[in-house]
N, C-alpha and C positions, 0 to 999 in steps of 0.2 A: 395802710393803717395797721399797726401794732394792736393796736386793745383800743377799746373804749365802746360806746352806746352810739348808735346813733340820732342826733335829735330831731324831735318834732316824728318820730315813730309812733306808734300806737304803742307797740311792746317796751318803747326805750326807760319810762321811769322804773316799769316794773324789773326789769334786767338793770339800772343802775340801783335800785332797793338789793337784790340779791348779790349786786357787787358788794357795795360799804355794808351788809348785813353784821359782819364781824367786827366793821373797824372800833366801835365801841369797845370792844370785849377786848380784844387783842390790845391795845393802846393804854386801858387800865389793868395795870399786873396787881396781883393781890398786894402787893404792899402801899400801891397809890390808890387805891381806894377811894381817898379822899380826892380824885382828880377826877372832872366830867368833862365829856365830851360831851356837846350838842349839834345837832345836824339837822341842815335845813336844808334840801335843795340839794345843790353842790357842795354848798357852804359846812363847815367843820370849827368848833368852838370849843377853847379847852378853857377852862376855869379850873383856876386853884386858890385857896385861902394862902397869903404868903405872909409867913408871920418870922422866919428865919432863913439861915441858909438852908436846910436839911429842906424844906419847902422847896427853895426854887432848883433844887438838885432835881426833886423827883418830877416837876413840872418840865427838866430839860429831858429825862428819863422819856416822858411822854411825848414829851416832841418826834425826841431821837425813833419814838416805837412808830409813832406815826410815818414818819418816814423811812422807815422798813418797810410798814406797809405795803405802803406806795410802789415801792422800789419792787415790791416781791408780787404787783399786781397788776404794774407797769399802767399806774395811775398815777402823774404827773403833777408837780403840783406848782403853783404859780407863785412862786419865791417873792415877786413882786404885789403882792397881797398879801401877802403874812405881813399881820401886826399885831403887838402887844399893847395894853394899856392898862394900866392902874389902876381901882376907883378907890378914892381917899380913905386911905387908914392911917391910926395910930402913928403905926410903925413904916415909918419912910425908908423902905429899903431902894436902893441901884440896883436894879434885874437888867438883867441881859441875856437873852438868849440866842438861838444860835437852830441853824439848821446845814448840815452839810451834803454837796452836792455835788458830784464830780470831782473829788476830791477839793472842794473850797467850800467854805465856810464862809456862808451867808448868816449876818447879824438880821435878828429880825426888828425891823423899824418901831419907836416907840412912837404912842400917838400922844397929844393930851384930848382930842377930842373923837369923836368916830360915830359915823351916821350909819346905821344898821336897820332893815326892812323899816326903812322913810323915818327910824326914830333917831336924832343926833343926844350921843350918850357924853357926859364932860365928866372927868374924876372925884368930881363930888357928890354927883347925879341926881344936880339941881336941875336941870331942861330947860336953864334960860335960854343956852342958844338954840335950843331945839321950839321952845315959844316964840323966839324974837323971829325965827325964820317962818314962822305959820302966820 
C-alpha cells in the first residue's frame, strides 16, 4: 500500500480529515473564488455558476488543481465517477470537461439526472423522479 487510511480504524476518519484538510483551499486560487468545493465523506463537489466561456475555463482550472492534488498526495481518484450536470439555466451552454491521467484525457460524463445521499437531483430540480421513486 502506497498511501491512503485504513478503514473501519478507530483513527482512520480523523487521519483522512487531516489528509483533504487543504483540498478546499488549494483547489480555489484567488481568482476562482467564485468556485466551491463540498466534501462529504470521500466524496468532492465543485459548483460553479456557468454564465460564459471565461466560467467554464476557470471550472476546468479547478478540476486540473484538483487533480494535482491527488497526484501530489497519491490519492487516486475514480475517473469512472466523475460526473457533471447542469441545473437549468437561462443560458444553455455545451460544457465539457475533461480530467487527465496518465497522459489521456478522460472526458467527464454528462448526466441529466443524478441521485446524491438517497436524493435524485433532474436539471430543473423539480424531484418528480425523486417523488415518483418514494
Amino acid at each position: 500500500m502506497l498511501s491512503g487510511i485504513p478503514q473501519g480504524s478507530v483513527l482512520g476518519p480523523i487521519l483522512f480529515l487531516i489528509i483533504i484538510i487543504d483540498l478546499p483551499d488549494f483547489c480555489s486560487g484567488k481568482h476562482d473564488a467564485k468556485c466551491a468545493i463540498y466534501l462529504y465523506a470521500s466524496d468532492a463537489k465543485i459548483y460553479k455558476t456557468i454564465t460564459n466561456r471565461e466560467d467554464q475555463d476557470i471550472l476546468q482550472r479547478v478540476i486540473n488543481r484538483l487533480k494535482e492534488w491527488c497526484d501530489r498526495w497519491l490519492v487516486s481518484i475514480n475517473i469512472n465517477k466523475c460526473n457533471q450536470m447542469s441545473f437549468d439555466a437561462k443560458h444553455k451552454t455545451d460544457t465539457d470537461y475533461y480530467i487527465i491521467s496518465n497522459n489521456t484525457t478522460h472526458h467527464i460524463q454528462k448526466l441529466t439526472n443524478i441521485k446524491d445521499l438517497g436524493v435524485t437531483f433532474d436539471p430543473h430540480l423539480s424531484f418528480q423522479q425523486h417523488a415518483g421513486k418514494i
